[in-house]
C-alpha positions in Angstrom: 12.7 20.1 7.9 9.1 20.4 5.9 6.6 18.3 7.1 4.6 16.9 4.0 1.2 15.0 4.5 0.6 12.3 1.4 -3.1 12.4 0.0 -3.4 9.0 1.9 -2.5 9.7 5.0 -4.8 13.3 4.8 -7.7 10.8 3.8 -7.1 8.2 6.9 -6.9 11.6 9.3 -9.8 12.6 8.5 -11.8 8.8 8.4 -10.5 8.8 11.7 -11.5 12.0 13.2 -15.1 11.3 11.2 -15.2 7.6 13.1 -14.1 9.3 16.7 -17.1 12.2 16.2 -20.1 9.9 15.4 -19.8 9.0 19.4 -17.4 11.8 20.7 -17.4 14.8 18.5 -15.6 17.1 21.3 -12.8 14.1 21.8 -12.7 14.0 17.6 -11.4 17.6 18.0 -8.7 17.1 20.3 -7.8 14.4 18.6 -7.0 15.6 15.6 -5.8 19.1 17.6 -3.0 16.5 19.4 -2.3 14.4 16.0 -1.1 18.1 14.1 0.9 18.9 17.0 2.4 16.0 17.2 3.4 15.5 13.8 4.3 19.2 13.0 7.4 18.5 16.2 8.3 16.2 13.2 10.3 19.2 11.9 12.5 19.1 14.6 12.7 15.8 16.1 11.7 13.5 13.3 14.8 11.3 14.1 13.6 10.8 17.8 10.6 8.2 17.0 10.8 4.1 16.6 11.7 2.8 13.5 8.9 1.1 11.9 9.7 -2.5 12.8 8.1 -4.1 9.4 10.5 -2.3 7.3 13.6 -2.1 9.1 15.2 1.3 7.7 15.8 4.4 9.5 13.8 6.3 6.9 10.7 4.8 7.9 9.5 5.9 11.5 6.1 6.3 13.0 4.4 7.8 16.0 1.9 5.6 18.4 -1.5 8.5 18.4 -4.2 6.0 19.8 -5.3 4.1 18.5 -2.9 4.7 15.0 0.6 4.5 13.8 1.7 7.4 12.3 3.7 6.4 9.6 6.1 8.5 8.2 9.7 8.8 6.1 12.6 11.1 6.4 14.2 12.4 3.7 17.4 15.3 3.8 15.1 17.8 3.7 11.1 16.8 4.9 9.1 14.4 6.7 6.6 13.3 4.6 3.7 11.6 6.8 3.0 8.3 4.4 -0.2 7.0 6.1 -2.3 6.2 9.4 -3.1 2.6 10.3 -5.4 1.4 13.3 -3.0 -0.5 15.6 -5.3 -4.1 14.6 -5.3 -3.4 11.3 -3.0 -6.0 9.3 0.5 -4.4 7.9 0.2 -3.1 4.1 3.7 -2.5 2.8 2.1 -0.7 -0.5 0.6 1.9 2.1 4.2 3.1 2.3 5.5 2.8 -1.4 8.0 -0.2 0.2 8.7 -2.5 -3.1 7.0 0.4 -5.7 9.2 1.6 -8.4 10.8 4.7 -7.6 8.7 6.5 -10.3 5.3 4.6 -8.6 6.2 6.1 -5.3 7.0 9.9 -6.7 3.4 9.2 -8.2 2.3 8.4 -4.9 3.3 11.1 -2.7 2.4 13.9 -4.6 
C-alpha cells in the first residue's frame, strides 16, 4: 500500500519540526527522522493502529507521535496521512474531509 502525505498534513510536519528546533534543533531531527519511519510502516501495517475515536470508521486511524495524532485514512490501495494535530488542540472534522462533498475532499487531498 502507497503511503500519500496531503499538502496539510506536509505543512503541520514541518510547523512542528520548525516549533521543536527553536529550543531543540538536534531533537527536531529525530523527530521528524521517527515521524517518517513511523508512518512509512503504514504500508504494511496500516490496519494495526486505533481508530480515530471522533469519527468512528475503520478508515480513519491515527498514530500517537508526541505530542501529535497522526491522522490518516485507508483506502484499497494507499494510506493517505490527512493531517497532524497537537494532542490539546480541539477536534476539527474539516481537517479530515469528514462531512465535505466527495468532490471537496478529492480537491483536498491532492
Amino acid at each position: 500500500m502507497k503511503v500519500i502525505w496531503s499538502p496539510l498534513a506536509q505543512a503541520r510536519a514541518i510547523e512542528a519540526m520548525d516549533y521543536i528546533a527553536q529550543q531543540r534543533p538536534q531533537v527536531a531531527a529525530a523527530w521528524l527522522e521517527e515521524l517518517l519511519e513511523r508512518t512509512d510502516a503504514l504500508e504494511r501495517f496500516a490496519k494495526r493502529r486505533r481508530v480515530v475515536q471522533e469519527i468512528g470508521h475503520p478508515a480513519y486511524r491515527e498514530i500517537l507521535h508526541a505530542p501529535y495524532r497522526v491522522i490518516y485514512r485507508v483506502d484499497p490501495a494507499r494510506v493517505i496521512i490527512l493531517t497532524l494535530r497537537h494532542w490539546r488542540r480541539a477536534w476539527d472534522p474539516t481537517e479530515v474531509g469528514v462531512g465535505l462533498s466527495k468532490r471537496a475532499w478529492r480537491r483536498s487531498i491532492r
